[in-house]
Each structure stands twice: as structure tokens, then as C-alpha cells.
C-alpha positions in Angstrom: 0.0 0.0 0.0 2.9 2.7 0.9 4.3 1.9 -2.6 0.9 2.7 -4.1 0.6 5.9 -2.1 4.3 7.0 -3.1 3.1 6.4 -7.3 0.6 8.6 -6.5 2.7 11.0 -4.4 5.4 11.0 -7.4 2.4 11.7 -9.9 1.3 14.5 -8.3 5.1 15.9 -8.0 5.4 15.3 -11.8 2.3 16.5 -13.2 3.2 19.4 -11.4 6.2 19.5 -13.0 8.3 19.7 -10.0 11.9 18.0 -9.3 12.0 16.1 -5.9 14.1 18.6 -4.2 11.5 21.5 -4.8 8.7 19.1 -3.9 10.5 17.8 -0.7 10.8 21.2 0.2 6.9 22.4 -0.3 6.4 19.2 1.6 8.9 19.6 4.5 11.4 16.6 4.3 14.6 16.1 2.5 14.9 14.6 -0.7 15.9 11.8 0.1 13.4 10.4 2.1 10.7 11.6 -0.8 12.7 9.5 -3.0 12.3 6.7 -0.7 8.4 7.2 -0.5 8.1 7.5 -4.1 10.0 4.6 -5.5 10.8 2.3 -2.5 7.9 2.4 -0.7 8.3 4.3 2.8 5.3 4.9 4.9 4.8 8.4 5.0 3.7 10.5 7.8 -0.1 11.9 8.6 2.1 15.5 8.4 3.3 14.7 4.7 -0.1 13.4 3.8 -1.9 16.6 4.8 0.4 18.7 3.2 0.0 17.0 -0.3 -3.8 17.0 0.2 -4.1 21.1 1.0 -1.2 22.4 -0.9 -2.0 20.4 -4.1 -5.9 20.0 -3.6 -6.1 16.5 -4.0 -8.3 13.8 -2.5 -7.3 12.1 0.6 -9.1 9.0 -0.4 -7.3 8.9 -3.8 -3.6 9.3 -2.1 -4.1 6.8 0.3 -6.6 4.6 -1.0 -6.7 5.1 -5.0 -10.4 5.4 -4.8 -12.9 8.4 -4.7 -12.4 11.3 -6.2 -9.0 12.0 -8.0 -6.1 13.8 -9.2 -7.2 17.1 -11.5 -3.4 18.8 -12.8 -5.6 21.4 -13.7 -6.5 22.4 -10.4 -3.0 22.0 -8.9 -1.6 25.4 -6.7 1.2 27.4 -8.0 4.5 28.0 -6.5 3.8 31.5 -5.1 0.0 29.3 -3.7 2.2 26.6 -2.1 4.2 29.2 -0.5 1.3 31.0 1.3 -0.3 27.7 2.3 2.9 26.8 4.0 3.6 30.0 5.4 -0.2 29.9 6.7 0.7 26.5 8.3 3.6 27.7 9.8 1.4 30.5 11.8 -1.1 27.9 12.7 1.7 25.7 14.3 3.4 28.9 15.9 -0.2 30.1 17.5 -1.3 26.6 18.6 2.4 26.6 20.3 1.8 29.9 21.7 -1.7 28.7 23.4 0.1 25.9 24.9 2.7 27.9 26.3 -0.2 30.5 27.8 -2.5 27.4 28.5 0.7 26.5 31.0 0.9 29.9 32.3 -2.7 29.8 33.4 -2.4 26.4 35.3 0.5 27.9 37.0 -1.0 30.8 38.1 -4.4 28.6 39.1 -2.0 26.6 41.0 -0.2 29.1 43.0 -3.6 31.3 43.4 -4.9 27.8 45.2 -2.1 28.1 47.6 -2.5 30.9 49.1 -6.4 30.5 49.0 -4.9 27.5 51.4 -2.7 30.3 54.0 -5.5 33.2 53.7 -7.5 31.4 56.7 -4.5 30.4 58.7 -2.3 33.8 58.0 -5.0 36.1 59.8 -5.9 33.3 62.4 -1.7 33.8 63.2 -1.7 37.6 63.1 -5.2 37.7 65.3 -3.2 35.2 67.9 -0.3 37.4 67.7 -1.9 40.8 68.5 -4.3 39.1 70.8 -1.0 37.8 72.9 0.7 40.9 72.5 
């Protein structure tokens, strides 16, 4: 099945009329290992998959499967298209990080805000002891 996938990935590349090393790049892998999934067969990854399916508008079913709907060149992005699309990937990925990173901050802060929810009741029980003693 992965050496069906990689004909259909190298079909795409060609009728596109792009060399592996430009199409490796669009894709984000090195050459080499688009070599291996075109003519030897190497699974490829969910992340390559996608990329080929919304950079060159092609069916999902018909990469992986060979079935429903199917490979129009006519409808295939230009370089300039493939560029935004990757650029417009690249801010997904950096915003979804970004989320993560504040989504962390928040638990943090939760946590830390639930410790001294934890000392409020005792801290002015101390003090009260304190002055009363005093």
C-alpha cells in the first residue's frame, strides 16, 4: 500500500512539473526520504499526507486509497499558492504553540492562586493570635 501511495505522491510531483528537491521542500522533508516514498515504498507520515492534500488540492481517499475522487493537474496550486499555504501553516503551528505555552501559564498561576487560598484562613488566624498575645 505505501508503494501505491508513493506512485501517486510522485504523480502529483510530476504532473506538477516539479523535481524532488522543490517538492521535498513544499512538503517539508529532505529529498531523500521523498525519494524513498516514491519509488521504494516508505510509509509516509499523517504530516506529509496533509500537506499534499491542501497544498495540491487532491483527495485524501485517492492518495491513500486510490479510490474516490482523484487527481485534477488542472487544479493544482502554483508555487507562489504553495508558499502561502505553507507560510499559513507555519502560523497555525506557531499560534497553537503559543496557546500551549499560555494554557501553561494559566495552570500555573491557578495553582499558585490555590495556595494561598490555602494560608489566607490560617495567615490572619496567626496575626489575630499574635496581637491578641501581645
Amino acid at each position: 500500500m505505501s508503494s501505491e501511495i508513493g506512485l501517486r505522491i510522485k504523480e502529483i510531483r510530476v504532473k506538477n512539473n516539479f523535481q524532488q528537491t522543490k517538492f521535498a521542500e513544499i512538503l517539508g522533508i529532505e529529498q531523500s526520504n521523498l525519494s524513498h516514498i516514491e519509488n521504494k515504498g516508505k510509509r509516509i507520515t499523517l504530516d506529509v499526507v496533509m500537506k499534499v492534500v491542501s497544498n495540491f488540492n487532491i483527495d485524501a481517499n485517492w492518495l491513500l486509497k486510490g479510490t474516490i475522487g482523484e487527481f485534477h493537474p488542472n487544479s493544482s496550486r502554483t508555487d507562489e499558492e504553495c508558499k502561502i499555504c505553507i507560510e499559513k501553516e507555519r502560523v497555525i503551528v506557531e499560534q497553537k504553540d503559543n496557546l500551549a505555552t499560555k494554557d501553561k501559564f494559566i495552570a500555573r498561576l491557578e495553582g499558585e492562586i490555590n495556595e494561598i487560598k490555602k494560608y489566607s484562613g490560617i495567615i490572619p488566624a496567626k496575626i489575630a493570635s499574635v496581637a491578641s498575645a501581645g
